[in-house]
N, C-alpha and C positions, 0 to 999 in steps of 0.2 A: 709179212713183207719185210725184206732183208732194207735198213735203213744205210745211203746212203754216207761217207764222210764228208763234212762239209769241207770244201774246197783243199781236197785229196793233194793236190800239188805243193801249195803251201805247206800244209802238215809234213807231206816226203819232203822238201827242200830245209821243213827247219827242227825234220826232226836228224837229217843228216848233220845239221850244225852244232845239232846238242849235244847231241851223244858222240858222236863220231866226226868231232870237227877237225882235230888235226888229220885224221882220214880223207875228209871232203875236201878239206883244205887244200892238202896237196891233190887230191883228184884234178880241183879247175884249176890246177897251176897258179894260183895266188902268191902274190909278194910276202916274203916274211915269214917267221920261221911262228907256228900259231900258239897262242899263250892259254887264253879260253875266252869264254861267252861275258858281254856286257848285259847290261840291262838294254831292252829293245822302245821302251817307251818313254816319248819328250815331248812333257806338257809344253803347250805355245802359249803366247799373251793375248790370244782368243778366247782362250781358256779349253779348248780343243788336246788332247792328246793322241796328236800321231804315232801308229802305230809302225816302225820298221819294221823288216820280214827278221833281216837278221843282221846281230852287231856284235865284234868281237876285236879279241885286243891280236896284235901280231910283233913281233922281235927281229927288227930288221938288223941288215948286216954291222948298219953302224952301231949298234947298239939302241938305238933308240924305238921307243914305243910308240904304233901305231894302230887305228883303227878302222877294221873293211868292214862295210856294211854294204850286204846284198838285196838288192832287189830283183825277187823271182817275177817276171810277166810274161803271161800269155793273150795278149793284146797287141800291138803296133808300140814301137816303142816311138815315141814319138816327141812333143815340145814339153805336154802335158807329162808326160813318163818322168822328162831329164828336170823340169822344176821340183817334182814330188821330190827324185833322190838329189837335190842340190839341196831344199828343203831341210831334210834326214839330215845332211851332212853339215851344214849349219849348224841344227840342234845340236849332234854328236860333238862338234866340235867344242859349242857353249859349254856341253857338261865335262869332256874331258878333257880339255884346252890339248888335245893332241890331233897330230893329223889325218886325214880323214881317205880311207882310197874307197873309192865309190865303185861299185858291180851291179851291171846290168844280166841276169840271164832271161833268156829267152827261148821258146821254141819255136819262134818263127824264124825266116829265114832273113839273112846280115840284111839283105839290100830292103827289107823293111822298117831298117833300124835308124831313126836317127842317133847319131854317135858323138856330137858335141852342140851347146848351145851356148853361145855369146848372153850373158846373165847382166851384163851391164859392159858400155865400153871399152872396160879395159880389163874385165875379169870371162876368160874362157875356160866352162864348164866341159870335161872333157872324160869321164866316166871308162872304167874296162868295160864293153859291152859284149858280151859274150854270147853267139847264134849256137844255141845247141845242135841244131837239124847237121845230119851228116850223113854225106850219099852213103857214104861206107857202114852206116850203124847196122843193117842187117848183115854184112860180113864180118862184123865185128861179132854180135848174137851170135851166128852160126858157128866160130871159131869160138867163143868160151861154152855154149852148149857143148862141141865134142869134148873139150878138155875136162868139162866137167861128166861129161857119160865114162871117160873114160877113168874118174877117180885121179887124176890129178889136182894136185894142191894147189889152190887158190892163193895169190895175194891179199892184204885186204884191200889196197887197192883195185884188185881185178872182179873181188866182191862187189864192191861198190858201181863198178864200173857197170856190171850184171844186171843192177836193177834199177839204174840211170836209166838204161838204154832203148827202154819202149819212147822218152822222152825227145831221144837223137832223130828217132825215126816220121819221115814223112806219109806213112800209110801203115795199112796192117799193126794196128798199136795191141788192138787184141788179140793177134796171131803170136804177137812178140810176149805177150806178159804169159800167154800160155804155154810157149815154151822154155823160159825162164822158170815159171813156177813149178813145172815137170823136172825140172833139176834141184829147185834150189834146197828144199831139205833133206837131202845128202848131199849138198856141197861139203866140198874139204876143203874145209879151213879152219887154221891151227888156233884162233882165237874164237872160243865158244860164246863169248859178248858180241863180236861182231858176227857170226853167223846170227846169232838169235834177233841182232837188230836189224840185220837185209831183211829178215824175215816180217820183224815189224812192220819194219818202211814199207814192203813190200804190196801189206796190206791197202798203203795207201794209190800205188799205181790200178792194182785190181782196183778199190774203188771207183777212180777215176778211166778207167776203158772198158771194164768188161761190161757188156751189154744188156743182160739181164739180172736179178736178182740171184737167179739161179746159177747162172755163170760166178757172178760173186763167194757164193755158197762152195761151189764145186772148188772152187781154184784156191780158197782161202783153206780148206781143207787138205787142195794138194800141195800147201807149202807148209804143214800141220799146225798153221795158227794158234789152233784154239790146246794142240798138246804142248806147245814152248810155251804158251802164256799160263799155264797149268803147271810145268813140270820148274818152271822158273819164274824165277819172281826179278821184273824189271827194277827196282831199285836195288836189289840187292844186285843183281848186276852191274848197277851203273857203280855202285859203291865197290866193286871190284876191278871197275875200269877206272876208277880215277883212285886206286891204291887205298883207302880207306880199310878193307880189312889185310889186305896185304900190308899194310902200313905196323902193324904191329910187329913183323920180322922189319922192315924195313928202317923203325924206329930204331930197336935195339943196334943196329945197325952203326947209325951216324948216331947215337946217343938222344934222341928226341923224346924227352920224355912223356914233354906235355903232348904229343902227335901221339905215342903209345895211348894216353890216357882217354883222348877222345878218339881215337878208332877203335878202341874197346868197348868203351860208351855205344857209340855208332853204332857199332855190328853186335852186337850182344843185345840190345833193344829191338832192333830188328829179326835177329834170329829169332827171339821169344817171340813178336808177334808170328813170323812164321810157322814157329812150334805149335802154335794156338788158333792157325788159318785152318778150318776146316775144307779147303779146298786146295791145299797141299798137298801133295804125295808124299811128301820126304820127311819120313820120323824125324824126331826130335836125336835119334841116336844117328842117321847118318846126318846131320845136320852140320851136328858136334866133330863128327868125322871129317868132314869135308871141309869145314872152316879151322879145328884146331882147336874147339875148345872143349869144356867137359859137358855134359847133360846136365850140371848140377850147375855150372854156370850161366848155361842159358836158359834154364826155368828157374832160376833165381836170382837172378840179377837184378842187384837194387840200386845200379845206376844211374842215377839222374843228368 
Protein backbone atom coordinates (compact mmCIF):
# COMPACT_ATOMS: atom_id res chain seq x y z
CA UNK A 1 0.00 0.00 0.00
CA UNK A 2 1.40 3.26 -1.45
CA UNK A 3 1.58 5.60 1.95
CA UNK A 4 0.02 8.70 1.80
CA UNK A 5 1.95 12.39 2.76
CA UNK A 6 0.88 13.74 5.67
CA UNK A 7 -0.94 17.05 5.00
CA UNK A 8 0.43 17.34 1.22
CA UNK A 9 -0.48 21.03 1.04
CA UNK A 10 1.33 22.25 3.89
CA UNK A 11 4.61 20.32 2.81
CA UNK A 12 3.88 22.10 -1.18
CA UNK A 13 3.39 25.57 0.29
CA UNK A 14 6.47 25.25 2.58
CA UNK A 15 8.39 23.46 0.68
CA UNK A 16 7.89 26.33 -1.96
CA UNK A 17 9.16 28.92 0.78
CA UNK A 18 12.28 26.92 1.37
CA UNK A 19 13.88 26.29 -1.43
CA UNK A 20 12.42 28.48 -3.85
CA UNK A 21 11.22 31.57 -1.78
CA UNK A 22 12.43 34.31 -3.63
CA UNK A 23 10.56 32.32 -6.67
CA UNK A 24 7.28 32.11 -4.58
CA UNK A 25 7.67 35.23 -3.26
CA UNK A 26 7.38 37.07 -6.29
CA UNK A 27 4.76 34.37 -7.67
CA UNK A 28 1.92 35.77 -4.71
CA UNK A 29 3.14 39.27 -5.44
CA UNK A 30 4.36 39.88 -1.76
CA UNK A 31 5.82 43.29 -0.49
CA UNK A 32 9.52 43.58 -0.41
CA UNK A 33 12.21 42.59 -2.17
CA UNK A 34 12.84 38.58 -0.15
CA UNK A 35 15.97 38.12 1.96
CA UNK A 36 15.49 34.34 3.35
CA UNK A 37 13.81 31.93 5.84
CA UNK A 38 13.27 32.77 9.82
CA UNK A 39 12.91 30.20 12.21
CA UNK A 40 9.13 29.25 12.18
CA UNK A 41 8.63 28.29 15.85
CA UNK A 42 7.46 30.62 19.16
CA UNK A 43 7.42 29.09 22.46
CA UNK A 44 4.35 31.08 24.51
CA UNK A 45 4.15 31.51 28.32
CA UNK A 46 1.89 28.40 28.34
CA UNK A 47 4.75 26.76 27.62
CA UNK A 48 3.00 25.68 24.24
CA UNK A 49 5.05 26.12 21.03
CA UNK A 50 3.10 27.40 18.08
CA UNK A 51 4.05 26.29 15.15
CA UNK A 52 3.81 29.02 11.77
CA UNK A 53 3.38 27.56 8.38
CA UNK A 54 5.99 29.98 7.13
CA UNK A 55 8.26 33.05 8.28
CA UNK A 56 10.79 35.08 6.47
CA UNK A 57 12.68 38.25 6.32
CA UNK A 58 11.97 40.86 3.31
CA UNK A 59 14.00 44.35 2.11
CA UNK A 60 11.55 46.96 1.60
CA UNK A 61 11.91 50.00 -0.48
CA UNK A 62 12.89 52.04 2.36
CA UNK A 63 15.46 50.14 3.24
CA UNK A 64 14.16 48.70 6.11
CA UNK A 65 13.63 44.93 7.27
CA UNK A 66 10.69 43.14 7.45
CA UNK A 67 8.87 40.10 8.23
CA UNK A 68 5.83 38.00 6.20
CA UNK A 69 4.65 35.23 7.74
CA UNK A 70 2.05 32.94 5.85
CA UNK A 71 -0.69 31.08 6.84
CA UNK A 72 -1.82 28.30 4.23
CA UNK A 73 -5.79 27.25 5.09
CA UNK A 74 -8.06 25.03 3.73
CA UNK A 75 -10.88 25.54 6.03
CA UNK A 76 -13.22 29.01 6.42
CA UNK A 77 -11.07 31.66 7.22
CA UNK A 78 -12.72 32.97 9.70
CA UNK A 79 -12.48 34.78 13.69
CA UNK A 80 -10.62 31.66 14.83
CA UNK A 81 -8.13 31.77 11.49
CA UNK A 82 -7.40 35.81 11.94
CA UNK A 83 -6.61 35.31 16.04
CA UNK A 84 -4.15 32.16 15.37
CA UNK A 85 -2.22 34.65 12.47
CA UNK A 86 -2.47 37.89 15.02
CA UNK A 87 -1.17 35.36 17.57
CA UNK A 88 2.04 34.36 14.86
CA UNK A 89 2.48 37.88 14.48
CA UNK A 90 2.74 38.89 18.12
CA UNK A 91 5.28 36.19 18.57
CA UNK A 92 7.21 37.14 15.48
CA UNK A 93 7.31 40.45 16.44
CA UNK A 94 8.59 39.65 20.33
CA UNK A 95 11.60 37.81 18.74
CA UNK A 96 12.38 40.05 15.89
CA UNK A 97 11.26 43.57 17.26
CA UNK A 98 10.65 44.10 13.41
CA UNK A 99 7.53 44.44 11.46
CA UNK A 100 5.20 41.92 10.77
CA UNK A 101 2.90 41.61 7.17
CA UNK A 102 0.53 38.93 7.90
CA UNK A 103 -0.81 36.36 4.67
CA UNK A 104 -3.78 34.54 4.65
CA UNK A 105 -3.85 31.90 1.44
CA UNK A 106 -6.57 29.96 0.77
CA UNK A 107 -8.49 27.81 -1.48
CA UNK A 108 -11.73 28.59 -0.81
CA UNK A 109 -13.47 31.09 -2.33
CA UNK A 110 -12.92 35.41 -1.16
CA UNK A 111 -16.46 35.74 -0.02
CA UNK A 112 -15.67 32.94 2.64
CA UNK A 113 -13.05 34.74 3.96
CA UNK A 114 -13.15 36.82 6.79
CA UNK A 115 -10.58 39.69 6.02
CA UNK A 116 -10.02 41.89 9.08
CA UNK A 117 -10.73 41.60 12.92
CA UNK A 118 -11.01 44.41 15.52
CA UNK A 119 -8.39 42.56 18.35
CA UNK A 120 -9.15 45.29 20.81
CA UNK A 121 -10.74 48.93 20.52
CA UNK A 122 -8.37 50.55 18.94
CA UNK A 123 -6.14 48.13 17.34
CA UNK A 124 -7.53 46.63 13.57
CA UNK A 125 -6.13 43.29 12.64
CA UNK A 126 -6.21 43.50 8.82
CA UNK A 127 -4.01 40.44 7.19
CA UNK A 128 -3.38 40.16 2.94
CA UNK A 129 -5.79 37.53 2.46
CA UNK A 130 -5.38 35.87 -0.59
CA UNK A 131 -8.44 33.43 -2.46
CA UNK A 132 -6.51 31.15 -4.67
CA UNK A 133 -9.77 29.70 -6.60
CA UNK A 134 -9.77 31.40 -10.16
CA UNK A 135 -12.48 30.85 -12.88
CA UNK A 136 -9.63 31.11 -15.33
CA UNK A 137 -7.12 28.50 -13.61
CA UNK A 138 -8.13 25.84 -16.26
CA UNK A 139 -7.28 28.34 -19.21
CA UNK A 140 -4.49 29.11 -17.63
CA UNK A 141 -3.50 24.89 -17.42
CA UNK A 142 -4.38 24.53 -20.84
CA UNK A 143 -2.31 27.58 -22.15
CA UNK A 144 1.13 26.41 -20.21
CA UNK A 145 0.39 22.53 -21.20
CA UNK A 146 0.54 23.77 -25.04
CA UNK A 147 3.66 25.80 -24.52
CA UNK A 148 4.99 23.32 -22.74
CA UNK A 149 4.21 20.33 -25.54
CA UNK A 150 5.47 22.51 -27.63
CA UNK A 151 9.22 22.94 -25.99
CA UNK A 152 9.05 26.36 -25.18
CA UNK A 153 11.03 27.71 -22.30
CA UNK A 154 9.58 28.22 -19.24
CA UNK A 155 10.07 30.96 -16.72
CA UNK A 156 10.69 30.05 -13.22
CA UNK A 157 8.02 31.80 -12.55
CA UNK A 158 5.68 30.04 -15.06
CA UNK A 159 7.14 26.82 -13.41
CA UNK A 160 5.95 27.59 -10.45
CA UNK A 161 2.89 28.80 -11.49
CA UNK A 162 2.35 25.03 -13.31
CA UNK A 163 2.20 23.17 -10.23
CA UNK A 164 0.17 25.85 -8.19
CA UNK A 165 -2.39 25.45 -10.30
CA UNK A 166 -4.48 22.23 -9.45
CA UNK A 167 -4.84 24.53 -6.22
CA UNK A 168 -6.49 27.67 -8.28
CA UNK A 169 -9.04 25.23 -9.55
CA UNK A 170 -12.71 24.56 -8.39
CA UNK A 171 -13.24 20.99 -9.79
CA UNK A 172 -11.34 18.33 -11.84
CA UNK A 173 -8.09 18.72 -9.36
CA UNK A 174 -7.19 15.11 -10.68
CA UNK A 175 -7.74 15.87 -14.30
CA UNK A 176 -5.32 18.95 -13.70
CA UNK A 177 -2.44 17.17 -11.87
CA UNK A 178 -2.61 14.63 -14.69
CA UNK A 179 -2.13 16.73 -17.13
CA UNK A 180 0.54 18.78 -15.57
CA UNK A 181 2.60 15.77 -14.68
CA UNK A 182 2.23 14.48 -18.61
CA UNK A 183 4.53 17.59 -19.27
CA UNK A 184 6.42 18.22 -16.48
CA UNK A 185 9.69 16.02 -16.89
CA UNK A 186 10.63 17.59 -20.03
CA UNK A 187 9.77 20.86 -19.13
CA UNK A 188 12.37 23.61 -20.36
CA UNK A 189 13.56 25.33 -18.01
CA UNK A 190 17.01 26.85 -18.03
CA UNK A 191 17.38 26.30 -14.09
CA UNK A 192 17.96 22.40 -13.34
CA UNK A 193 17.27 23.22 -9.40
CA UNK A 194 14.24 24.55 -9.99
CA UNK A 195 12.86 21.95 -12.56
CA UNK A 196 14.06 19.25 -10.15
CA UNK A 197 12.11 21.05 -7.17
CA UNK A 198 8.48 21.48 -9.24
CA UNK A 199 9.21 17.97 -9.50
CA UNK A 200 9.56 17.53 -5.74
CA UNK A 201 6.71 19.74 -4.86
CA UNK A 202 4.92 18.11 -7.31
CA UNK A 203 4.93 14.93 -5.51
CA UNK A 204 3.12 16.62 -2.91
CA UNK A 205 -0.05 17.86 -5.12
CA UNK A 206 -0.25 14.04 -6.59
CA UNK A 207 -0.37 13.16 -2.91
CA UNK A 208 -3.05 15.26 -2.16
CA UNK A 209 -5.79 14.64 -5.32
CA UNK A 210 -4.92 11.52 -7.01
CA UNK A 211 -7.43 9.13 -5.97
CA UNK A 212 -6.03 5.85 -5.72
CA UNK A 213 -2.67 4.36 -4.60
CA UNK A 214 -2.32 3.36 -7.93
CA UNK A 215 -3.04 6.68 -9.42
CA UNK A 216 -0.15 7.84 -7.03
CA UNK A 217 2.25 5.26 -8.31
CA UNK A 218 1.50 5.94 -12.08
CA UNK A 219 1.85 9.75 -11.95
CA UNK A 220 4.70 9.93 -9.53
CA UNK A 221 6.54 7.81 -12.14
CA UNK A 222 5.18 10.12 -15.01
CA UNK A 223 7.04 13.03 -13.42
CA UNK A 224 10.19 10.57 -13.11
CA UNK A 225 10.37 11.05 -9.24
CA UNK A 226 12.06 8.34 -8.08
CA UNK A 227 14.95 8.97 -11.46
CA UNK A 228 15.75 13.00 -10.12
CA UNK A 229 15.72 11.76 -6.58
CA UNK A 230 18.44 9.07 -7.78
CA UNK A 231 20.23 10.86 -10.37
CA UNK A 232 20.51 14.03 -7.80
CA UNK A 233 21.10 14.63 -4.72
CA UNK A 234 18.76 17.36 -3.04
CA UNK A 235 21.22 19.03 -0.77
CA UNK A 236 23.68 19.19 -3.00
CA UNK A 237 21.31 21.06 -5.10
CA UNK A 238 20.08 23.32 -2.61
CA UNK A 239 23.86 24.05 -2.01
CA UNK A 240 24.08 25.11 -5.47
CA UNK A 241 21.00 27.29 -5.31
CA UNK A 242 22.22 29.23 -2.58
CA UNK A 243 25.93 29.63 -4.18
CA UNK A 244 27.90 27.47 -1.71
CA UNK A 245 29.86 25.48 -4.32
CA UNK A 246 29.54 28.27 -6.86
CA UNK A 247 30.93 30.29 -4.13
CA UNK A 248 34.39 29.43 -4.57
CA UNK A 249 34.67 31.22 -8.17
CA UNK A 250 32.60 33.78 -6.71
CA UNK A 251 34.91 34.21 -3.65
CA UNK A 252 38.00 34.72 -5.66
CA UNK A 253 36.13 37.16 -7.08
CA UNK A 254 35.38 39.93 -4.42
CA UNK A 255 38.31 38.56 -2.49
CA UNK A 256 36.40 36.45 0.33
CA UNK A 257 38.47 34.20 1.58
CA UNK A 258 37.10 32.98 4.66
CA UNK A 259 33.63 32.28 2.13
CA UNK A 260 36.32 30.19 -0.34
CA UNK A 261 37.38 28.32 2.84
CA UNK A 262 33.99 27.06 3.90
CA UNK A 263 32.44 26.47 0.55
CA UNK A 264 35.25 24.18 -0.05
CA UNK A 265 34.65 22.63 3.23
CA UNK A 266 30.92 22.35 2.32
CA UNK A 267 31.06 20.87 -0.93
CA UNK A 268 33.99 18.69 -0.70
CA UNK A 269 32.37 16.75 2.33
CA UNK A 270 29.45 16.29 0.56
CA UNK A 271 30.94 15.31 -2.69
CA UNK A 272 32.80 12.46 -0.72
CA UNK A 273 29.68 11.38 0.94
CA UNK A 274 28.18 11.21 -2.45
CA UNK A 275 31.24 9.31 -3.91
CA UNK A 276 30.59 6.75 -1.08
CA UNK A 277 26.48 6.71 -1.78
CA UNK A 278 25.85 3.41 -3.05
CA UNK A 279 22.76 4.59 -4.56
CA UNK A 280 24.39 7.09 -6.85
CA UNK A 281 25.01 7.03 -10.43
CA UNK A 282 27.52 9.54 -10.83
CA UNK A 283 31.37 8.31 -10.37
CA UNK A 284 33.36 9.87 -8.28
CA UNK A 285 35.28 11.12 -11.70
CA UNK A 286 32.25 12.82 -13.20
CA UNK A 287 31.63 14.28 -9.87
CA UNK A 288 34.92 15.92 -9.80
CA UNK A 289 34.11 17.13 -13.37
CA UNK A 290 30.98 18.65 -12.75
CA UNK A 291 31.98 20.56 -9.69
CA UNK A 292 35.66 21.44 -10.34
CA UNK A 293 37.61 19.53 -8.36
CA UNK A 294 40.18 16.61 -8.60
CA UNK A 295 39.29 12.85 -7.53
CA UNK A 296 42.08 13.14 -5.15
CA UNK A 297 40.27 15.93 -3.49
CA UNK A 298 37.26 14.51 -2.94
CA UNK A 299 38.23 11.07 -1.66
CA UNK A 300 40.57 12.62 0.48
CA UNK A 301 39.55 15.35 1.97
CA UNK A 302 40.35 16.08 5.38
CA UNK A 303 38.39 18.82 6.05
CA UNK A 304 36.69 19.50 8.96
Amino acid sequence: MKKRINNPEDTFMKRQFTYLGDIAHEFYNLPGEYIGSECNEYPNVDGGIPRADIVYEVKMKDGSISMINIEDETSYVNEDTLKKSYNYKSNIYYKTKRPVISVITTTLPEDKCLKELWISPTELFKPYVISLQDENAWKRINTLINKAKKQEEFSDIEGLELINLPRFCSENHQKAIEEICSVLYDLKIKDDYVKNELIYSMQCMIHKYAKTDQDIENLEEMIGLRQVMKKRSPVLDAMERQGVIKGKKQGIEIGEKRGIEIGKKETLNVLKDLANDSSNNLTVEELAKRYGYSVDEILNTNIK
